[in-house]
BABANU-561016 format. One line per field, with one value per residue: x, y, z of N, C-alpha, C in turn; residue in one letter. Coordinates in pm, 1 decimal. Atoms other than C-alpha are relative to their C-alpha. Example, Ala and Ser with C-alpha at 12.3 -4.5 7.8 and 13.67 -1.06 7.14 Angstrom:
nX: [89.0  -82.0]
nY: [-119.0  -119.0]
nZ: [0.0  -6.0]
caX: [1230.0  1367.0]
caY: [-450.0  -106.0]
caZ: [780.0  714.0]
cX: [90.0  -77.0]
cY: [120.0  109.0]
cZ: [0.0  73.0]
r: [a  s]
***
This chain:
nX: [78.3  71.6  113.5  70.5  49.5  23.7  57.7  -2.8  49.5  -9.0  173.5  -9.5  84.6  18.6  30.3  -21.6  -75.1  -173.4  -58.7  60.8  119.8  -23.8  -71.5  83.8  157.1  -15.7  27.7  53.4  31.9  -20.2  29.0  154.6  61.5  -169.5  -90.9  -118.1  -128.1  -138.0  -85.3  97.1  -61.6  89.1  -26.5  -27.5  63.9  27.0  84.0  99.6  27.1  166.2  8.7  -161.9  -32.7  27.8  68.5  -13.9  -126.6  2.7  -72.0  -32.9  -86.4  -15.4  -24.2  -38.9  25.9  -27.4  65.3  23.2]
nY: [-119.9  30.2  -26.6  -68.5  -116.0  -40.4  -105.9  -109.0  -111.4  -29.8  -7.9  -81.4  75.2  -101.4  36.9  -101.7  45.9  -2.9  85.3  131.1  49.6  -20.5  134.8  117.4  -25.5  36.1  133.5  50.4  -17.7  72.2  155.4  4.1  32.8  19.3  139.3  -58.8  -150.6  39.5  -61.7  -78.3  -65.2  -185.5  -174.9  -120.0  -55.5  -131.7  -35.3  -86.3  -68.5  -92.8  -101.0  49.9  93.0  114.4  99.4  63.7  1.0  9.8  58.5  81.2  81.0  141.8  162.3  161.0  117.2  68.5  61.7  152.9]
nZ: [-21.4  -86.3  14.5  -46.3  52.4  -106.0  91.8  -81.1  35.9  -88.7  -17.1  -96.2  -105.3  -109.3  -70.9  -112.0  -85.8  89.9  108.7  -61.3  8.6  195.7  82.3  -51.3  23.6  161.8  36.8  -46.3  70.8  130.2  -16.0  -1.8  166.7  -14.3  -111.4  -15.4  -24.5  -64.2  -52.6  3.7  -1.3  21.7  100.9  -5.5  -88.5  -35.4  -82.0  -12.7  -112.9  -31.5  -118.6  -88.8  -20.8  100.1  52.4  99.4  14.7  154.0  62.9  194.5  -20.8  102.9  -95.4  107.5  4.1  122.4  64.5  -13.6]
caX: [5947.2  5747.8  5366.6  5248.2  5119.1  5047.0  4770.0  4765.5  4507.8  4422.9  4154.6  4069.2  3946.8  3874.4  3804.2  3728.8  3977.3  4333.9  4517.0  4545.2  4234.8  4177.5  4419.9  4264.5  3918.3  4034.5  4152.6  3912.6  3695.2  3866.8  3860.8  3487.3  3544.4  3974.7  4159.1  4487.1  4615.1  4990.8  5051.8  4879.8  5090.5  4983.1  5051.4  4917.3  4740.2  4500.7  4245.1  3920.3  3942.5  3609.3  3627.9  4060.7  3992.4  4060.7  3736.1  3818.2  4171.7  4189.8  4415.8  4516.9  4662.8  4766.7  4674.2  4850.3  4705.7  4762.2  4625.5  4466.6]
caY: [-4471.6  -4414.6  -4469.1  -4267.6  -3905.2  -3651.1  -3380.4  -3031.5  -2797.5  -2494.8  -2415.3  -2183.4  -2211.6  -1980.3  -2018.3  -1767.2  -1964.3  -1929.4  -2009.5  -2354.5  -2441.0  -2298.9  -2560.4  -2835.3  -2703.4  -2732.1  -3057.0  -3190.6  -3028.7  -3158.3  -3532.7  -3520.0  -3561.2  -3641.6  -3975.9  -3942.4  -3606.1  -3607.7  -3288.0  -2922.5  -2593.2  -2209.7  -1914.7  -1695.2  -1562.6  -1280.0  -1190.2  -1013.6  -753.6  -571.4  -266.4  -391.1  -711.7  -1025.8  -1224.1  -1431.9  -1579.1  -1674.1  -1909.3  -1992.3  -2316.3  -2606.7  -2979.7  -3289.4  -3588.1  -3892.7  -4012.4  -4355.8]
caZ: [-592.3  -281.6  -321.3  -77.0  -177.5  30.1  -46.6  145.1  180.8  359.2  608.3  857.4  1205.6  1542.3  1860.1  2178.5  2390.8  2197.2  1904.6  2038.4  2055.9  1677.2  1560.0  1755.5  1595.7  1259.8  1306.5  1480.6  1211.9  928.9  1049.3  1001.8  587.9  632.9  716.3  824.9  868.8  918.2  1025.5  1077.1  950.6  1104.4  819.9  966.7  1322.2  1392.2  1629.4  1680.3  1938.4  2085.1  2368.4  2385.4  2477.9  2239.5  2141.3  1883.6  1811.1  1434.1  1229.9  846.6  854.0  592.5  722.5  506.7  465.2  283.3  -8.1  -35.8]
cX: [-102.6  -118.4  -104.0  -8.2  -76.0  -73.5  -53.5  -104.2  -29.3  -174.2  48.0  -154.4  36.9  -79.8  15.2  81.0  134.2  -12.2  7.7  -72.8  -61.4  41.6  -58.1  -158.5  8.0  48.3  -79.9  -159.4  0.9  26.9  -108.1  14.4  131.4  43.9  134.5  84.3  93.0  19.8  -77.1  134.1  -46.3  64.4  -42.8  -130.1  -36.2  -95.8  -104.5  -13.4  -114.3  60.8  176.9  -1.2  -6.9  -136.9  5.4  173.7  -44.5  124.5  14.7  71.0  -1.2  27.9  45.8  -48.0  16.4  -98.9  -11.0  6.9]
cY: [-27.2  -15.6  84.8  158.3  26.1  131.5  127.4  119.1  123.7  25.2  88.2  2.2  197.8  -45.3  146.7  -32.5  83.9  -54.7  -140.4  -75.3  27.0  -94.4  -110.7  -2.3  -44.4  -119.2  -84.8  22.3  -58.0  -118.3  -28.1  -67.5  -51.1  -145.6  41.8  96.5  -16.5  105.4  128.8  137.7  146.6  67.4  69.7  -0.6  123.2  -38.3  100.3  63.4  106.6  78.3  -78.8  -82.5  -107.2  -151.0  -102.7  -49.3  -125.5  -61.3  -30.2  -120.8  -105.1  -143.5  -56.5  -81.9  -88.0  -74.4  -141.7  -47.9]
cZ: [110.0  -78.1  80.9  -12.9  108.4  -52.1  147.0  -47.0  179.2  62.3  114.9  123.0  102.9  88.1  132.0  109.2  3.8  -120.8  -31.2  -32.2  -131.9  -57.2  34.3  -78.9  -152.9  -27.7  17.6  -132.7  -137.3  -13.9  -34.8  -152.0  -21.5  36.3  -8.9  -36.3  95.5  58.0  -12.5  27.2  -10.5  -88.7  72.2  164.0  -6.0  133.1  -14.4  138.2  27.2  168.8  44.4  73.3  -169.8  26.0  -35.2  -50.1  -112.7  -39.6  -127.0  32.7  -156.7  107.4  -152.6  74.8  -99.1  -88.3  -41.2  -165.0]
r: [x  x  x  x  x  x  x  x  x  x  x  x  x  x  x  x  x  x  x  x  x  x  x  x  x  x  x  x  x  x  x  x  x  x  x  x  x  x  x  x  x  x  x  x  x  x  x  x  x  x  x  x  x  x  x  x  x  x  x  x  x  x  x  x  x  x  x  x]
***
């Protein structure tokens, strides 16, 4: 049986750049309290649009990481 365990949660990020840069934010975010995150999965994209331009570009995501 392997020993390594793998625990997934979700989090959510945004950034006025892109999507992109969202995901990068949230990992870069969730390293702060995280050791090795394997891998970072979007659900779901929106956006905040003001006067028909996009602001804000919004992400749901699930990061895994493994447990020590």
């Amino acid at each position: 049986m392997s020993k390594n365990v793998v625990k997934v949660i979700e989090i959510l990020a945004e950034s006025p750049k892109s999507w992109e840069d969202a995901a990068a934010k949230a990992v870069a975010a969730a390293q702060k309290s995280l050791r090795d995150i394997k891998s970072i999965y979007i659900e779901d994209f929106s956006a905040e649009v003001v006067d028909g331009k996009i602001i804000n570009y919004r992400i749901t995501a699930k990061l895994s990481f493994k447990l020590e």
